[in-house]
C-alpha positions in Angstrom: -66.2 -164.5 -150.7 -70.1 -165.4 -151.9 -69.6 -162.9 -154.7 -66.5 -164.1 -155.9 -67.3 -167.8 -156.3 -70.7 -166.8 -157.8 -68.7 -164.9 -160.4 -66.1 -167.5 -161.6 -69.4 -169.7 -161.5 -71.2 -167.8 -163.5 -72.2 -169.1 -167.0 -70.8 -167.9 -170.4 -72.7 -168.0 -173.7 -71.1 -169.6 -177.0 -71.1 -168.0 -180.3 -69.4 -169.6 -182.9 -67.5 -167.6 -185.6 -68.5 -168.8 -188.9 -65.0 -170.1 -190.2 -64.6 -172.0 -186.9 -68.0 -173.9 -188.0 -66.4 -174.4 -190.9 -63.3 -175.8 -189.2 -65.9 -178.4 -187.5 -66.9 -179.3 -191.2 -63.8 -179.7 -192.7 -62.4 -181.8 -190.0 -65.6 -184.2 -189.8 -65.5 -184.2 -193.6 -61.5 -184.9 -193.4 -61.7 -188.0 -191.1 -64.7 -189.3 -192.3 -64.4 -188.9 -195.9 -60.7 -188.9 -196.8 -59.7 -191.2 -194.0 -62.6 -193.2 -194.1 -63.0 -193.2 -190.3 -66.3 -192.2 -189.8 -66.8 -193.4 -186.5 -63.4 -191.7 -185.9 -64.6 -188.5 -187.1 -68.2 -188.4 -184.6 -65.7 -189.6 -181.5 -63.0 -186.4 -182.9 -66.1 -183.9 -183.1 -67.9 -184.9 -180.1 -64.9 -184.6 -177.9 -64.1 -180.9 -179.4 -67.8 -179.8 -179.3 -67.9 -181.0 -175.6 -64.5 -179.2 -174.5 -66.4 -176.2 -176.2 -69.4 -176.6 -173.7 -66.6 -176.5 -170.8 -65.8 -173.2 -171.5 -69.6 -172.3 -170.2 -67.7 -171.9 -166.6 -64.3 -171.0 -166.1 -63.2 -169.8 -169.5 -60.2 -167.8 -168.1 -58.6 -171.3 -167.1 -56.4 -171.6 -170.3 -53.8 -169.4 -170.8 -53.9 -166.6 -172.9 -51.9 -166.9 -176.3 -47.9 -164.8 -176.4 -46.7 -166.4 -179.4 -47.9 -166.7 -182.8 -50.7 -165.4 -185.2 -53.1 -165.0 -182.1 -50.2 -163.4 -179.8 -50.8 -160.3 -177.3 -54.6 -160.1 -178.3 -56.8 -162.1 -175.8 -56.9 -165.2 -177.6 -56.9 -168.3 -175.7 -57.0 -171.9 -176.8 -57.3 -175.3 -176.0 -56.0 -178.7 -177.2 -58.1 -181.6 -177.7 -56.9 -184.7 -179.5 -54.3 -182.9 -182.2 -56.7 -180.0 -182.7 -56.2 -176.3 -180.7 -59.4 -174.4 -180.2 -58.5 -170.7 -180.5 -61.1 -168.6 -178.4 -61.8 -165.5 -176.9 -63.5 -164.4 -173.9 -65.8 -161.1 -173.3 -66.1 -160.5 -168.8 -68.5 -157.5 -169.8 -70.4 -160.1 -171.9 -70.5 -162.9 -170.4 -69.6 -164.7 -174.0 -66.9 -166.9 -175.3 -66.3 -166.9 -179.3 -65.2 -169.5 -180.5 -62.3 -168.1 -183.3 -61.0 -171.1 -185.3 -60.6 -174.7 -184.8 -56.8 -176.1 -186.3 -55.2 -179.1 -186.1 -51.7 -178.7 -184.0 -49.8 -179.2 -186.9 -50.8 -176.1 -188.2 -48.0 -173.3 -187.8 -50.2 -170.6 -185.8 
């Protein structure tokens, strides 16, 4: 029983892929500069960047992905305020990637 709990304890790295640090950008630079809402865009950031961090523990708590681009691949994602972070996690690794970043509007 230890073992178990020490295992879905266990942290997981982040890596970001590069077009989902783009995502980042382009929504800061979307909300801030297009919407003038630059305290808008920090608050929109902030919240995705620490739902990110979350995923240090207990990545396998969102459901995997079964429809869509992303379908039947071991994508996951999760939604934070009108934006899905698509993810995947590696057991032997110990790592969640972080795939894109999309706003829900988004057909994916």
């Amino acid at each position: 029983m230890l073992l178990w709990i020490r295992s879905i304890l266990d942290k997981y790295s982040i890596v970001f892929w590069k077009k989902a640090r783009r995502d980042l950008e382009d929504i800061y630079a979307y909300i801030a500069v297009e919407c003038m809402e630059p305290e808008i865009a920090r608050s929109v950031i902030e919240k995705i960047q620490e739902t990110i961090q979350s995923l240090e523990t207990m990545p396998n708590r969102y459901r995997e992905i079964r429809q869509g681009k992303y379908a039947k691949m071991g994508y996951r994602k999760v939604s934070v305020k009108k934006f899905i972070i698509f993810y995947k996690v590696s057991l032997q690794h110990k790592k969640v990637s972080i795939v894109t970043i999309q706003h829900e509007a988004r057909d994916m």
